[in-house]
matplotlib code that plots the C-alpha trace (Angstrom):
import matplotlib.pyplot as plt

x = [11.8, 9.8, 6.2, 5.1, 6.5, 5.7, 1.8, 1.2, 2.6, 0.9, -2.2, -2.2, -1.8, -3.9, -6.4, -7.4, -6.9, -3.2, -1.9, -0.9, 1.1, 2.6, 3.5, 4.1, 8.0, 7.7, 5.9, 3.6, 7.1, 8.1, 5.6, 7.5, 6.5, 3.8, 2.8, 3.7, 1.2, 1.9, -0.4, 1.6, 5.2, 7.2, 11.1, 9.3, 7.8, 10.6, 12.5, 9.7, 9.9, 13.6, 14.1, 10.9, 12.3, 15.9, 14.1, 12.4, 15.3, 16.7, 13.4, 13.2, 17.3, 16.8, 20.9, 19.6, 17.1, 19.6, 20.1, 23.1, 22.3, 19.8, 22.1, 22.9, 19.9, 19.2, 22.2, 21.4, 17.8, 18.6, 21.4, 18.4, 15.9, 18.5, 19.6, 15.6, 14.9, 16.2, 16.7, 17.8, 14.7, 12.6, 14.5, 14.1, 10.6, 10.0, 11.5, 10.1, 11.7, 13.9, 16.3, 17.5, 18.4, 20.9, 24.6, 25.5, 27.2, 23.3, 22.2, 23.8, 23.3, 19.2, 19.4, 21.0, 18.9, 15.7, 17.0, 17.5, 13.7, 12.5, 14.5, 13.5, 10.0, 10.2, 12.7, 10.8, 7.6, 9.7, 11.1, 7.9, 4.6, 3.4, 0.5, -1.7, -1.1, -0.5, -1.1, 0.4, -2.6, -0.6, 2.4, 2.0, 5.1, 5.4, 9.3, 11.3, 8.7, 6.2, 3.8, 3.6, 0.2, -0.2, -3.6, -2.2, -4.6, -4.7, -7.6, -10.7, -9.1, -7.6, -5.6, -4.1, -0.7, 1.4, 5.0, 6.0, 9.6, 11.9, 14.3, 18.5, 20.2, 18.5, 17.8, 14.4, 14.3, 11.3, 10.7, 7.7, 4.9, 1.3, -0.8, -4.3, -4.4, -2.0, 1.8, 4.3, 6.2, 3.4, 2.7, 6.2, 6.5, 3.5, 5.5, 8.4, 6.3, 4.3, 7.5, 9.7, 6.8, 6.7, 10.7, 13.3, 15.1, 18.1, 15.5, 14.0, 17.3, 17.7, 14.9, 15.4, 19.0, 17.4, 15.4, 18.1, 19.8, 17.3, 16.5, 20.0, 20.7, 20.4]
y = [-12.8, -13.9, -15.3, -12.2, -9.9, -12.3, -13.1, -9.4, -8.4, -11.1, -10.6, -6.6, -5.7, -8.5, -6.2, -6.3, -9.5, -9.3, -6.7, -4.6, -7.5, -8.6, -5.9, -3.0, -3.0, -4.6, -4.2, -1.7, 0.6, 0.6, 0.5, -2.8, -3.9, -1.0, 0.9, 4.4, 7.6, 10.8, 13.4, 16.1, 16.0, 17.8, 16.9, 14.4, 12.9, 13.1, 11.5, 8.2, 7.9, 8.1, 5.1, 3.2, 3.4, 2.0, -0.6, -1.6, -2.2, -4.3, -6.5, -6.4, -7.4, -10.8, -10.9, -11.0, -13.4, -16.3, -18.8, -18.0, -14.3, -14.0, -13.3, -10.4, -9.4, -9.0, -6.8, -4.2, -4.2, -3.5, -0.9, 0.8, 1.0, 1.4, 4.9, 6.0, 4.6, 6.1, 3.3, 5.1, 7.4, 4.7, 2.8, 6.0, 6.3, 2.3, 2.7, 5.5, 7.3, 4.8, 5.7, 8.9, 6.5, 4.3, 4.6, 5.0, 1.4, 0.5, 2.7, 1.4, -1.8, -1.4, -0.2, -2.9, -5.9, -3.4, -2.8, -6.5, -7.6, -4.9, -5.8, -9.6, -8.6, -7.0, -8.7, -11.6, -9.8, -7.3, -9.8, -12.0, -9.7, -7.6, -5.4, -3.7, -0.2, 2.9, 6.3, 9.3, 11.8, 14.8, 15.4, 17.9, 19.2, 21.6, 22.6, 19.6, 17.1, 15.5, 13.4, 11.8, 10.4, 6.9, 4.4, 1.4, -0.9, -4.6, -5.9, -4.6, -3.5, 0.2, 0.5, 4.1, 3.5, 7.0, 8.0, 9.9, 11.4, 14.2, 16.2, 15.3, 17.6, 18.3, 14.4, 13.6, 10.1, 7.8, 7.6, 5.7, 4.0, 4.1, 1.3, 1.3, 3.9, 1.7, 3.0, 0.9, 2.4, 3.2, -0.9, -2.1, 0.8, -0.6, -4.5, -2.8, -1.0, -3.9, -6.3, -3.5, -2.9, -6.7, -7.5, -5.0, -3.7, -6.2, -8.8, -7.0, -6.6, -10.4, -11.1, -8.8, -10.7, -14.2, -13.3, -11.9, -14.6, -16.8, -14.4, -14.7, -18.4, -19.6]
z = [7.5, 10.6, 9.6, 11.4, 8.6, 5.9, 6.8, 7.7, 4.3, 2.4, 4.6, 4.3, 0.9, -1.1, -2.3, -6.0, -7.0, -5.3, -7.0, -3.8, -2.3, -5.6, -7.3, -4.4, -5.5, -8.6, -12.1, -10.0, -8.8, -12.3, -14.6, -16.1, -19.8, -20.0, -22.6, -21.1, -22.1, -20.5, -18.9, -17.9, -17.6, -15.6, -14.4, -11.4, -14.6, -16.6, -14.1, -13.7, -17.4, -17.7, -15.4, -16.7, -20.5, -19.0, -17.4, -20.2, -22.4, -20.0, -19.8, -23.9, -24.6, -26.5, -25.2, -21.8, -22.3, -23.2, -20.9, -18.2, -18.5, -15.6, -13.3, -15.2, -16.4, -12.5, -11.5, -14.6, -13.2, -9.9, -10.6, -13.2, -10.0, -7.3, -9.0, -8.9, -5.5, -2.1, -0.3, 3.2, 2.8, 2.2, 5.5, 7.8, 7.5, 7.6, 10.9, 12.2, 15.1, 16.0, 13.3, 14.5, 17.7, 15.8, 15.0, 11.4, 11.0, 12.2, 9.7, 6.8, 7.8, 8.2, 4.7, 3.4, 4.9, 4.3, 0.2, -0.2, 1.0, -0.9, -4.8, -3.8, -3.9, -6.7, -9.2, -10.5, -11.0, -13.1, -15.3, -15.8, -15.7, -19.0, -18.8, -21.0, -20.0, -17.8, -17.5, -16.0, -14.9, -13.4, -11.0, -8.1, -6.5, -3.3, -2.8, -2.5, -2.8, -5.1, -6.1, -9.6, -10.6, -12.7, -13.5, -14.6, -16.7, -17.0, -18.3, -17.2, -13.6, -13.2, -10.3, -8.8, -8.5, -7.3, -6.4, -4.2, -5.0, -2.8, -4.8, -3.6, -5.6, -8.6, -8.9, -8.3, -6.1, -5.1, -1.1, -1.4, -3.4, -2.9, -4.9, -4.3, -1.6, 0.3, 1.8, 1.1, 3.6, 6.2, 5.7, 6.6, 9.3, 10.9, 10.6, 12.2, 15.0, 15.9, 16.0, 18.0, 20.7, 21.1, 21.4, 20.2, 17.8, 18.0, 17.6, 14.3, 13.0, 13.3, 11.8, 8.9, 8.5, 8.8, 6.1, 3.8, 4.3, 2.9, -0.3, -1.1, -1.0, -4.4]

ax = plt.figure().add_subplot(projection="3d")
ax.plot(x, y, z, "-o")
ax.set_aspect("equal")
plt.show()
């Protein structure tokens, strides 16, 4: 997308060695090629670990690690994560009160562009980083919501990495990460905020599409 997006993201979240920026969708969202020990578990818990284990047979598939499979190996990933992540959650509080302004072919169509910066982040670092470890502490749920705890080790550096999660029917799904005490959500909100105060939506939109655009061409 616009430099604007890209610096601010790369500019933002580079704390700790670059783990914030790197990994904020990717080995940090799911735990990839960890060794997983659990605190407490409860069904939020449950649900983290169901999709991390998934994940992780995908990443350890010697089938999917033969040349010509990538593209595969890819789709499977994304499918794992896209069933665990709410992507139109995750879009309505990006964009803040805007949302509730737009049409629903707008809707679905923020979603979209917003879901395919979000897997690009994320995809490679899945596929390529192992770590030596993380933890689950606790999970704290109030109604409809929680929070699931994690510390995820890699080398000597701990870093507090937490989901947050709201309940659709029984099905617990992730609205937002938090790595390091940093939003991802709250970061691209302010990205969007600061872009839409300075042009307009129609002009965010475009560069969200430019920039899709470019994550897609081969």
């Amino acid at each position: 997308m616009t430099t604007e997006i890209v610096k601010r993201r790369r500019g933002g979240m580079r704390a700790r060695g670059g783990w914030v920026s790197a990994l904020t969708m990717g080995v940090a969202a799911m735990g990839v090629a960890f060794t997983v020990s659990p605190g407490y578990a409860g069904p939020p818990t449950d649900s983290m670990k169901g999709t991390i284990d998934e994940v992780l047979r995908i990443v350890r598939d010697k089938e999917l690690k033969e040349p010509g499979k990538a593209a595969e190996r890819r789709q499977q990933l994304e499918r794992v994560v896209g069933a665990r992540f709410d992507y139109q959650e995750m879009s309505k509080r990006a964009l803040g009160a805007p949302w509730n302004g737009l049409s629903n072919e707008e809707k679905q169509e923020f979603v979209a562009l917003f879901r395919t910066l979000l897997t690009n982040s994320y995809a490679d670092k899945i596929e390529s980083y192992s770590g030596e470890g993380v933890q689950y502490l606790n999970e704290r749920v109030e109604k409809d919501y929680a929070e699931v705890r994690t510390k995820v080790l890699s080398g000597k550096t701990e870093i507090p990495l937490d989901y947050r999660l709201i309940n659709r029917a029984d099905d617990w799904r992730v609205y937002d990460v938090v790595v390091d005490g940093v939003s991802l959500v709250s970061n691209y909100r302010g990205q969007f905020t600061k872009i839409l105060r300075a042009t307009s939506y129609a002009d965010l939109v475009d560069q969200l599409r430019k920039k899709s655009d470019k994550l897609k061409s081969p």
